[in-house]
C-alpha positions as CSV (number, residue, x, y, z in Angstrom):
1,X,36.4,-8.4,1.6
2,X,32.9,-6.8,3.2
3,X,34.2,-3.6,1.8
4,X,34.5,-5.5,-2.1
5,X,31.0,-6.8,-1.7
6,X,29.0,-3.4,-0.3
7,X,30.4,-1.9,-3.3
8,X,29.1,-4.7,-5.4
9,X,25.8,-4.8,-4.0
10,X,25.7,-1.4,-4.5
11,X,26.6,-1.4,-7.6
12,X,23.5,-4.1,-8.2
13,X,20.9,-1.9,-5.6
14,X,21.5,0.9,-8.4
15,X,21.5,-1.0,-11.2
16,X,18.0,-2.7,-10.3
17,X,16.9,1.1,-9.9
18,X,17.2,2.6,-13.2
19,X,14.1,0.3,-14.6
20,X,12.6,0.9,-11.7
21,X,12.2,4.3,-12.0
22,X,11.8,4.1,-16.1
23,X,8.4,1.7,-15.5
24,X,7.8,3.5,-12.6
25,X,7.6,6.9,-14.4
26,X,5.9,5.1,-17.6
27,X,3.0,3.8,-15.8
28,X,2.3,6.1,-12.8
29,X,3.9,9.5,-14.0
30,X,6.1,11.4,-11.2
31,X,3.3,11.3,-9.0
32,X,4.5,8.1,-7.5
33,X,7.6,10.1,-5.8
34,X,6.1,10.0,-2.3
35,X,6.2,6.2,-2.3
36,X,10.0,6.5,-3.1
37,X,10.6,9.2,-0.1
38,X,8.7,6.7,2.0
39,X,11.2,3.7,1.1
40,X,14.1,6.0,1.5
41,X,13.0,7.3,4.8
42,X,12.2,3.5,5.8
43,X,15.8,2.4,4.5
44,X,17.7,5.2,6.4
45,X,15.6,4.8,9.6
46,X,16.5,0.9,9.7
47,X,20.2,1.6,8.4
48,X,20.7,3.9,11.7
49,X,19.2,0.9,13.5
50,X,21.0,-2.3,12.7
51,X,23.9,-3.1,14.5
52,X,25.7,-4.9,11.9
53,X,27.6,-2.4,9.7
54,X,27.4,-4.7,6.6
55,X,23.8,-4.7,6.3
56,X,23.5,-1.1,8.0
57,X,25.4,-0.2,5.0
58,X,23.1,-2.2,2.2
59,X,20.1,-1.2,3.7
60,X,21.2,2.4,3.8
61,X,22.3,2.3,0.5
62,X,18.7,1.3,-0.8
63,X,17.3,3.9,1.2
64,X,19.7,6.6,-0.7
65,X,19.1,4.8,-4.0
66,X,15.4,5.6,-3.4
67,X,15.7,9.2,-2.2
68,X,18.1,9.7,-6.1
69,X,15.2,7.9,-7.5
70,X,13.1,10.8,-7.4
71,X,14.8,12.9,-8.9
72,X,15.3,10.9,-11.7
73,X,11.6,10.5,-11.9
74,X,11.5,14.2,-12.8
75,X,14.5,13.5,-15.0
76,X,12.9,10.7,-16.8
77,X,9.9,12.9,-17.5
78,X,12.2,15.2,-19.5
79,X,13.8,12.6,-21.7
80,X,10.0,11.3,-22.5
81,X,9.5,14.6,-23.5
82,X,12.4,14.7,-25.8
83,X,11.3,11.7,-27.4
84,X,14.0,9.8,-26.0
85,X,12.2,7.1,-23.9
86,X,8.1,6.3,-25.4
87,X,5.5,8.0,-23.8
88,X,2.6,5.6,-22.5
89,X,-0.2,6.2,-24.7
90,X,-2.9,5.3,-22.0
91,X,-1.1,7.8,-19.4
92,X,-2.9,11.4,-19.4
């Protein structure tokens, strides 16, 4: 049953992460990567840390989620480009 809800939660952790990095990239361009490196290395530090292997595992899997994030932050800047996703007008 642990093992059906990880993979739920995880499923939510990266769903909760796609607008995440979409507003992030909107309003602070991919500049803001070093905050996500910073919650992934946080995430993965704790995740080697706590004993118990169901939160081990959630934690570790927001950590991961944030280390993707960044590259999706350079993604996300290509499909702005395309004209896929709007550009913020007030963002040089």
């Amino acid at each position: 049953m642990k093992g059906v809800l990880i993979g739920l939660i995880t499923f939510g952790i990266i769903g909760i992460f796609h607008p995440i990095v979409i507003k992030s990239e909107y309003y602070f361009g991919v500049k803001i990567w070093p905050v996500f490196a910073l919650v992934g290395i946080v995430c993965v530090a704790l995740g080697l840390y706590i004993e118990d292997i169901f939160w081990s595992a959630i934690v570790s899997v927001v950590g991961f989620s944030s280390f993707w994030s960044i590259l999706e932050l350079f993604e996300q800047r290509e499909r702005v480009r395309k004209g896929w996703f709007p550009k913020n007008p007030k963002k040089k």
